[in-house]
Structures are given as structure tokens and as C-alpha cells.
Backbone as CSV, one residue per row, in Angstrom:
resi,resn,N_x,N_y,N_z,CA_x,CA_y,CA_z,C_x,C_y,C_z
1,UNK,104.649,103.450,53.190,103.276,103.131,53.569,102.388,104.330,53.225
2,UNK,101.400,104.182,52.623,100.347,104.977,52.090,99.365,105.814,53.210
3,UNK,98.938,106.429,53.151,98.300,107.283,54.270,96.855,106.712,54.825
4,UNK,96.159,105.969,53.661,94.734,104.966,53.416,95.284,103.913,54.456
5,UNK,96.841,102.758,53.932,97.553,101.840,54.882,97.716,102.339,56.177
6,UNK,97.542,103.276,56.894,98.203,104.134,57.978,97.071,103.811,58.765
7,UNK,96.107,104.526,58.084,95.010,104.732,58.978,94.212,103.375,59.070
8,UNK,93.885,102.607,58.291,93.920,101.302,58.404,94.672,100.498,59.065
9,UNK,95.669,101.095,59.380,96.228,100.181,60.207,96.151,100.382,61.621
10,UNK,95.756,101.467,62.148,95.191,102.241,63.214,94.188,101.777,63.595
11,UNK,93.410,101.339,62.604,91.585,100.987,62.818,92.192,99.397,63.317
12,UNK,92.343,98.641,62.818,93.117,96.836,62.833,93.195,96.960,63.940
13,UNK,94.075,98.080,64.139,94.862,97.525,66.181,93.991,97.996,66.684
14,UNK,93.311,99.108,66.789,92.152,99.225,67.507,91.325,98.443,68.248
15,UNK,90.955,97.544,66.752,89.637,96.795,66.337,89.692,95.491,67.626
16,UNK,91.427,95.315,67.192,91.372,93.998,67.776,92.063,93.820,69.244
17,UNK,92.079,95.303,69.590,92.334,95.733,71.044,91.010,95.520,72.080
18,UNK,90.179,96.188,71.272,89.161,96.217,71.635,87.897,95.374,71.732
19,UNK,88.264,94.055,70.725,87.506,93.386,71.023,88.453,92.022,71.810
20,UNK,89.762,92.155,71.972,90.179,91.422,73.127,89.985,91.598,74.395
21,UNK,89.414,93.127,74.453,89.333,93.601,75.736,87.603,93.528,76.294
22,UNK,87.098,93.127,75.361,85.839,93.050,75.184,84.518,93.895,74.885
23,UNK,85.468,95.374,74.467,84.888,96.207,74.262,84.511,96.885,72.781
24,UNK,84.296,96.594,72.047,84.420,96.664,70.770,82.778,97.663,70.384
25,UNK,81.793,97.060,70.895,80.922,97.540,70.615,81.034,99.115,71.106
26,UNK,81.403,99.176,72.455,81.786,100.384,73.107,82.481,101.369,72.460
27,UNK,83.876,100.637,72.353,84.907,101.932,71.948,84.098,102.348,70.354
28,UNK,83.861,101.144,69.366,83.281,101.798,68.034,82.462,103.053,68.135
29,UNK,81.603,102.877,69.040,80.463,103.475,69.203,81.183,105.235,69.408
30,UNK,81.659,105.283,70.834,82.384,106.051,71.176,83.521,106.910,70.459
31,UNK,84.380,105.920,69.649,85.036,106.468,68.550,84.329,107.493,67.311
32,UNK,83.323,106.891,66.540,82.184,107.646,65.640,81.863,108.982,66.704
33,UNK,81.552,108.954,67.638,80.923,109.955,67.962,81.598,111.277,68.598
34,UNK,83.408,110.709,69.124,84.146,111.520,68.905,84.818,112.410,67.735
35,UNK,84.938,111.622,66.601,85.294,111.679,65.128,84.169,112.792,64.811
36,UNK,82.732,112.397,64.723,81.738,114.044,64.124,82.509,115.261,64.762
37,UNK,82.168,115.008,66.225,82.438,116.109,67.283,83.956,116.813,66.446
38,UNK,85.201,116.289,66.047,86.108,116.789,65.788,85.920,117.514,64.528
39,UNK,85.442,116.768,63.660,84.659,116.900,62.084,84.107,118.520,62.649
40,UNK,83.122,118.203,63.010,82.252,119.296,63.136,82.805,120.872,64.085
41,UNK,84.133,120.633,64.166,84.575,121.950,65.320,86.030,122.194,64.564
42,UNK,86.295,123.038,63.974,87.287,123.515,63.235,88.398,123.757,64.699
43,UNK,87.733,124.401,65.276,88.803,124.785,66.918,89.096,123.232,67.517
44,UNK,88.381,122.688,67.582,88.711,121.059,67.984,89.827,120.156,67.362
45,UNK,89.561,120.369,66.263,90.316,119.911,65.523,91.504,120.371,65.185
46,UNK,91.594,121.929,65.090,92.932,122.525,65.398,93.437,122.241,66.279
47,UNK,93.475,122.193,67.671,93.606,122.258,69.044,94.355,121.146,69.068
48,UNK,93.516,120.165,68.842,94.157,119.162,68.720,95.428,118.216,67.862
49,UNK,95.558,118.877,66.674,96.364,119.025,65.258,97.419,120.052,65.611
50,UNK,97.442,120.904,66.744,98.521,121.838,66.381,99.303,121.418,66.732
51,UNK,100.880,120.646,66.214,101.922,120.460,67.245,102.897,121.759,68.159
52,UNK,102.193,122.440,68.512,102.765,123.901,69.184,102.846,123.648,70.755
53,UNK,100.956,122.856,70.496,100.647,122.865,72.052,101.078,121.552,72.189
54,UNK,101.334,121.297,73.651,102.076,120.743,74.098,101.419,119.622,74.206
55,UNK,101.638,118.218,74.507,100.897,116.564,74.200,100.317,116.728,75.467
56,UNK,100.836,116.726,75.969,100.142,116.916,77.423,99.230,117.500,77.762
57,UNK,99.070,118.742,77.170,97.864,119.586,77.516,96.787,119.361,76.361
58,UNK,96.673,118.851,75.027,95.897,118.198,73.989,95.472,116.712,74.652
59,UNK,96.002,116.237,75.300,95.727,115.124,75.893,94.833,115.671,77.153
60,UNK,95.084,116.644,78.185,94.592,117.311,78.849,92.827,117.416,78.581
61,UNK,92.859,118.166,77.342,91.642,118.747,76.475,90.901,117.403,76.378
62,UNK,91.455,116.277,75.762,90.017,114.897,75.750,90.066,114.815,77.156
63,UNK,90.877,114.378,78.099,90.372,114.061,79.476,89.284,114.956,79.922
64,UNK,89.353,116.306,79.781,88.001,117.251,79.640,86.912,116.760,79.335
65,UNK,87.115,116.412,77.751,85.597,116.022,76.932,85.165,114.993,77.658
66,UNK,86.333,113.942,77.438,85.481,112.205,77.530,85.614,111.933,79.146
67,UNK,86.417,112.182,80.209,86.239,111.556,81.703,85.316,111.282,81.867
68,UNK,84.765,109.976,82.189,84.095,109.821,82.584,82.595,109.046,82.254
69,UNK,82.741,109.766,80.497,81.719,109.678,79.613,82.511,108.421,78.902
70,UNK,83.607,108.162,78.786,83.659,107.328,77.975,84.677,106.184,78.351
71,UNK,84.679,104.969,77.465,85.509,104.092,78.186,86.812,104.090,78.522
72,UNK,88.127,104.087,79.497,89.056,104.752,79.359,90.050,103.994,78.002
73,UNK,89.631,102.324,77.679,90.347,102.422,76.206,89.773,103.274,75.327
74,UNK,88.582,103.635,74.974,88.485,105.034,73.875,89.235,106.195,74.079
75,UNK,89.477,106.483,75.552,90.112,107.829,75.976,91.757,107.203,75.647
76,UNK,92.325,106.277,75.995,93.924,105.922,75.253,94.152,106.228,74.261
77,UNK,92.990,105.471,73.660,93.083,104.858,72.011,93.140,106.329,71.292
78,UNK,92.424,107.319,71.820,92.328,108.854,71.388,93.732,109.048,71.924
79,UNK,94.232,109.474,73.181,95.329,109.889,73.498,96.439,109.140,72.452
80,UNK,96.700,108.470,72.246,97.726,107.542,71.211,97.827,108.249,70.355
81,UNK,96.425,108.533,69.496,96.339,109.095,68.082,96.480,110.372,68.167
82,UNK,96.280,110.764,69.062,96.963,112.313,69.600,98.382,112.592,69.326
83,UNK,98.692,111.904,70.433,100.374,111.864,70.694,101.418,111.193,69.299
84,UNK,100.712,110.644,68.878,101.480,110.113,67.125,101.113,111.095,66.321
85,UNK,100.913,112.050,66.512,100.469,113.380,65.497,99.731,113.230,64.691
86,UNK,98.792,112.163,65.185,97.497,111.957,64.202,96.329,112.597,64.023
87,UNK,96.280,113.051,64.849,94.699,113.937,65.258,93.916,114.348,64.115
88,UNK,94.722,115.113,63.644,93.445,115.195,62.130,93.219,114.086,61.334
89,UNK,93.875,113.007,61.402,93.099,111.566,60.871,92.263,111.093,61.647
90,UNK,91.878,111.401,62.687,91.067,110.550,63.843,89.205,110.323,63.274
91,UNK,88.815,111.124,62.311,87.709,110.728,61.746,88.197,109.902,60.824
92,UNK,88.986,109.655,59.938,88.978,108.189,59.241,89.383,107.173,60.197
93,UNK,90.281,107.168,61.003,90.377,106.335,61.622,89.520,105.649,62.544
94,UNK,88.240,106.499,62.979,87.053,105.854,63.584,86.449,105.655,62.490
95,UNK,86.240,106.258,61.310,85.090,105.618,59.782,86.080,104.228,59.625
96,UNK,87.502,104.290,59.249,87.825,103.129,59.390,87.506,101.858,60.177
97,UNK,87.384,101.988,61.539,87.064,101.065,62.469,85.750,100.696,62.522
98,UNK,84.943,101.708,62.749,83.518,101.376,62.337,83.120,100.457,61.286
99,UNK,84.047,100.725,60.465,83.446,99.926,58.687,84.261,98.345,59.196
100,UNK,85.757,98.592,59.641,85.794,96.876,59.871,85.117,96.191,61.075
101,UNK,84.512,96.899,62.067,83.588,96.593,62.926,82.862,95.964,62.533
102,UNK,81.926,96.494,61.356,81.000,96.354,60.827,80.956,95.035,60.066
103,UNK,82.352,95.160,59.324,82.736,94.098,59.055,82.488,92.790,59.503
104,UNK,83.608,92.668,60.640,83.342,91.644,61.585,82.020,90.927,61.824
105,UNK,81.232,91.814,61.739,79.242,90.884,61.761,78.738,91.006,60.604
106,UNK,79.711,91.275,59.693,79.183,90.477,58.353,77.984,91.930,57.744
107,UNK,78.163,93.081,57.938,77.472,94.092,57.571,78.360,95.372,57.184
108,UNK,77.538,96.384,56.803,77.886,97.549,56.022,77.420,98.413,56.637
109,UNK,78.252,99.890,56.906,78.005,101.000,57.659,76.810,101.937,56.709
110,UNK,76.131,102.387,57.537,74.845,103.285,56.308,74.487,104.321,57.829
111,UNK,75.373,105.667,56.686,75.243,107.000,58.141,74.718,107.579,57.162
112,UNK,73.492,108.039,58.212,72.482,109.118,57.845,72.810,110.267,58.726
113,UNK,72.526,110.926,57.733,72.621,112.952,58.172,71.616,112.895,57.902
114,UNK,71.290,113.908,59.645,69.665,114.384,59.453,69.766,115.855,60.050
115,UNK,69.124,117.155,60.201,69.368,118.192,60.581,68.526,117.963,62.676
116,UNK,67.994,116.515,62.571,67.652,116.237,64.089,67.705,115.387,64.218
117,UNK,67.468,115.033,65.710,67.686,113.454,66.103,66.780,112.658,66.235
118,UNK,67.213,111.376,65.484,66.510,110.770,65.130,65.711,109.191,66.266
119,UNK,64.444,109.434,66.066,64.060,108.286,67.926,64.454,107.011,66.687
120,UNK,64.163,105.780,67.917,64.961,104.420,67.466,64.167,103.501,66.645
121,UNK,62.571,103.931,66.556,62.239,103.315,65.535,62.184,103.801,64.132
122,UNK,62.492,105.218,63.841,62.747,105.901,62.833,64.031,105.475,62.415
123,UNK,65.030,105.262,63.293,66.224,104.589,62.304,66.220,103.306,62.358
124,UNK,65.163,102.309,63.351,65.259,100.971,62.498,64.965,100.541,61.033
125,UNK,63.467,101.901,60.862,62.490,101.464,59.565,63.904,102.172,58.231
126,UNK,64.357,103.194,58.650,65.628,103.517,57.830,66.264,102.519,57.229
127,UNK,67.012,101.898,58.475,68.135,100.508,58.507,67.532,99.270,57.808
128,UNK,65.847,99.086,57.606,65.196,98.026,56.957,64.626,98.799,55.371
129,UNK,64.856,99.697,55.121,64.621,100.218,53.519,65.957,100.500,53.357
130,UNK,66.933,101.346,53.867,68.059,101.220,53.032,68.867,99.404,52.746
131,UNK,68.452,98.316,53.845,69.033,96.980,53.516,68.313,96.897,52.665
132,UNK,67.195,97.193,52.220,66.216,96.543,51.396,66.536,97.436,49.795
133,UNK,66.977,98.644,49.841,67.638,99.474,48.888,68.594,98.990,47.729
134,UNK,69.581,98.294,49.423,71.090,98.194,48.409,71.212,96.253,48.732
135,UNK,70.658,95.750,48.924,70.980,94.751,48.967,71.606,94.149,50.254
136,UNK,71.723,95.125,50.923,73.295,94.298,51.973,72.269,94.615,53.609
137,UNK,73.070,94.055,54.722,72.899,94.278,56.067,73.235,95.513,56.117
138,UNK,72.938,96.432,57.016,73.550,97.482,57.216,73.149,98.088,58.533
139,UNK,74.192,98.762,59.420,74.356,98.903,60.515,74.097,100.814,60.299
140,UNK,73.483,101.243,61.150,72.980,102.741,60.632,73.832,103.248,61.981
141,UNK,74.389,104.215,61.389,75.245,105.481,62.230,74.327,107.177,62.028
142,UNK,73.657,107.406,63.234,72.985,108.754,62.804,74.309,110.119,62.969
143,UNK,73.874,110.803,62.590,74.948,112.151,62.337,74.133,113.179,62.593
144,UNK,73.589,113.770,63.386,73.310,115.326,63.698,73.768,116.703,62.919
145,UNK,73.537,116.560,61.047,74.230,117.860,60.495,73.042,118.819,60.351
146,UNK,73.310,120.146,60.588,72.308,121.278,60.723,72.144,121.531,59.368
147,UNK,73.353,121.349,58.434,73.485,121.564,56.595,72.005,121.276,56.166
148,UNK,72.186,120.150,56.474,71.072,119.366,56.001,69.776,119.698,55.758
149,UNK,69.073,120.592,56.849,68.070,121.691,56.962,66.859,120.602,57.256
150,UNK,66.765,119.605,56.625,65.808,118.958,56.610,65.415,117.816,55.519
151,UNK,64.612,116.586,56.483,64.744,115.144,55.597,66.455,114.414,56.108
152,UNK,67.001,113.553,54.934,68.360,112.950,55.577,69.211,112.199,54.200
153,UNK,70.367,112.122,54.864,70.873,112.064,53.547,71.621,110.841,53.886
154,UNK,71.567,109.579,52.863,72.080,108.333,53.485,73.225,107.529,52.431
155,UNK,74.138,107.436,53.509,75.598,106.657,52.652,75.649,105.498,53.009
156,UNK,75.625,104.613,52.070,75.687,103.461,52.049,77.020,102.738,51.514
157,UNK,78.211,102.812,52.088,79.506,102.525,50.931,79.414,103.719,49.912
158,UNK,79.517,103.323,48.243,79.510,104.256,47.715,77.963,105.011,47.260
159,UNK,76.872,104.365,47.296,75.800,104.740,47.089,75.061,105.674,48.232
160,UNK,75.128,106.941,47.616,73.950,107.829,48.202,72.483,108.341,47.671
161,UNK,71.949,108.089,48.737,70.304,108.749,48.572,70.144,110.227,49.780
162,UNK,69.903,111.118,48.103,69.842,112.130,48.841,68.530,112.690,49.088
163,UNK,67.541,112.883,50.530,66.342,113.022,50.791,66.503,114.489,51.203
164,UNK,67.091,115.033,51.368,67.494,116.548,51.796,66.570,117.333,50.985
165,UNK,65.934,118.323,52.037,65.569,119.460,51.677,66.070,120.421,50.723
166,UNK,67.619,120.651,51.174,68.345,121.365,50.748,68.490,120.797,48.890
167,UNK,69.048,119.400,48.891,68.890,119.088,47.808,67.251,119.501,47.023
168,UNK,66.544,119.055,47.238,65.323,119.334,46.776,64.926,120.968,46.109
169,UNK,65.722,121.724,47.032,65.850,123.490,47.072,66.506,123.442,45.773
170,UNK,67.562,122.992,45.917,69.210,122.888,44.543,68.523,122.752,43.350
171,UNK,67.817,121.372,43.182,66.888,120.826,42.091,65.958,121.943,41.903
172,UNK,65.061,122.788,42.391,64.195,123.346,42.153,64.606,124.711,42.091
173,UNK,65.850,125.120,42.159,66.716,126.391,41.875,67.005,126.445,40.240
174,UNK,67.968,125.295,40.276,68.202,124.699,38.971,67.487,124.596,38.022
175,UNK,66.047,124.196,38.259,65.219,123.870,37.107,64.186,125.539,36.840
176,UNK,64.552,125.920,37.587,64.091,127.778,37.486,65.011,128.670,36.976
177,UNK,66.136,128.092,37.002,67.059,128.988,36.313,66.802,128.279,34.940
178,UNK,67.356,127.230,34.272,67.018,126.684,33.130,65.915,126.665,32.675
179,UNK,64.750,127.041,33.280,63.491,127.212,32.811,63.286,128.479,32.165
């Protein structure tokens, strides 16, 4: 079994755990937003990836983060992927779930990186020019990256539009050096 099959297959049982349980919208939600958090913390993600420390006490560490905050199937569904020595897959495996989530209502995931957060009618008018962009429904996931510096940078499947500052900087570096 392929490592793409693995984690896909992680997202499936998830998917359909969670929406037997009736929580689907929840845990997705919850899942994405654990997945950055790991993404984004090299110590997190170690911590959690090291098989040294003990399952118990890595399991310990989310009961920390999420008690409370989150639903206790997201807090399993994490502990599982913990304890199967998955942990450093746990961001595909929530991009996985998210995307067949997404699936399921007949739409396409479109995460924007922005260097701030974004209020809710700024990512509706987003979510109605990027559908209007690429053709498809699309369900918008915001991402909080500081990289970014400014403006946002939006994935749509394989199509990106890059509005970034930073890009804009790159382009105008580039065309001064070749100039």
C-alpha cells in the first residue's frame, strides 16, 4: 500500500466516522485547524513524531491543546493517528479529509494564505471570485501564514493565484536585476 493509499485511507474512515456520528462538519473543521498548528510548529510536530516519547505522554500533549476546545472524536481521531505512528502525516490526512468532505457536497477546497485574519465577508467575496475564477464550487479554508507579508495566496486544487506581496517584491526584484 502506497503512502497517498494510507493516508487516504485514514481520511475515508474518518470521513465516515464522523459523519455517522454526525459530526463531520465539526471534526473537518477541527482537523484543518489542528493540521496548520502542527505544519506551522517544527517542536509540535517533532513532539509528536518522536517515537522516544512515550504514547501516552504525546497523547497527554493533545489532551493539553484540544480539552475541551474540541470535539472528543477529533481528540481520538488525533490520538489514533498518534498512536499508529502517524503524526507527521496528520496534515495530509486532515487536507485529505477536508478535500473528501468537500467532496461529499459536491465542492472543491480553495485555502487562502493571508499574513491576517480574514472577517467573513472578505472570504465570502473571495469564495464567489475564486468559484467564478475556476469554474467549480468551492469551500474556502483561511490559513494565518506570516510568509505571506501581505495580500493572499489562493489554492484551488492545482491552480494558484498568487496575490502576495512578497510575490509582487520577487517580480519586481527580478525585473531589476534583468533590467
Amino acid at each position: 500500500m502506497s503512502e497517498d493509499d494510507r493516508i487516504k485511507g485514514y481520511a475515508a474512515g474518518l470521513l465516515e466516522i464522523a459523519r455517522g456520528e454526525g459530526q463531520l462538519d465539526r471534526v473537518e473543521r477541527e482537523m484543518y485547524r489542528v493540521a496548520r498548528a502542527v505544519e506551522g510548529s517544527e517542536e509540535l510536530r517533532g513532539t509528536l513524531s518522536d517515537p522516544r516519547i512515550p504514547i501516552e505522554r504525546r497523547q497527554g500533549i493533545i489532551a493539553d491543546l484540544l480539552g475541551g476546545r474540541a470535539a472528543e472524536l477529533t481528540v481520538a481521531a488525533i490520538d489514533f493517528i498518534v498512536a499508529s505512528g502517524r503524526a507527521k502525516d496528520l496534515p495530509e490526512i486532515a487536507d485529505a479529509l477536508t478535500e473528501a468532505a468537500a467532496a461529499t457536497r459536491s465542492r472543491e477546497v480553495a485555502e487562502i494564505r493571508s499574513a491576517v485574519e480574514l472577517d467573513d465577508d472578505t472570504v465570502r467575496r473571495l469564495a464567489a471570485a475564486l468559484g467564478k475564477a475556476t469554474g467549480k464550487q468551492v469551500e474556502v479554508k483561511v490559513v494565518v501564514d506570516p510568509s505571506v507579508v501581505g495580500g493572499i495566496v489562493a489554492r484551488v486544487g492545482d491552480t494558484v493565484i498568487d496575490g502576495s506581496v512578497r510575490r509582487r517584491l520577487d517580480s519586481l526584484r527580478h525585473a531589476l536585476r534583468a533590467g
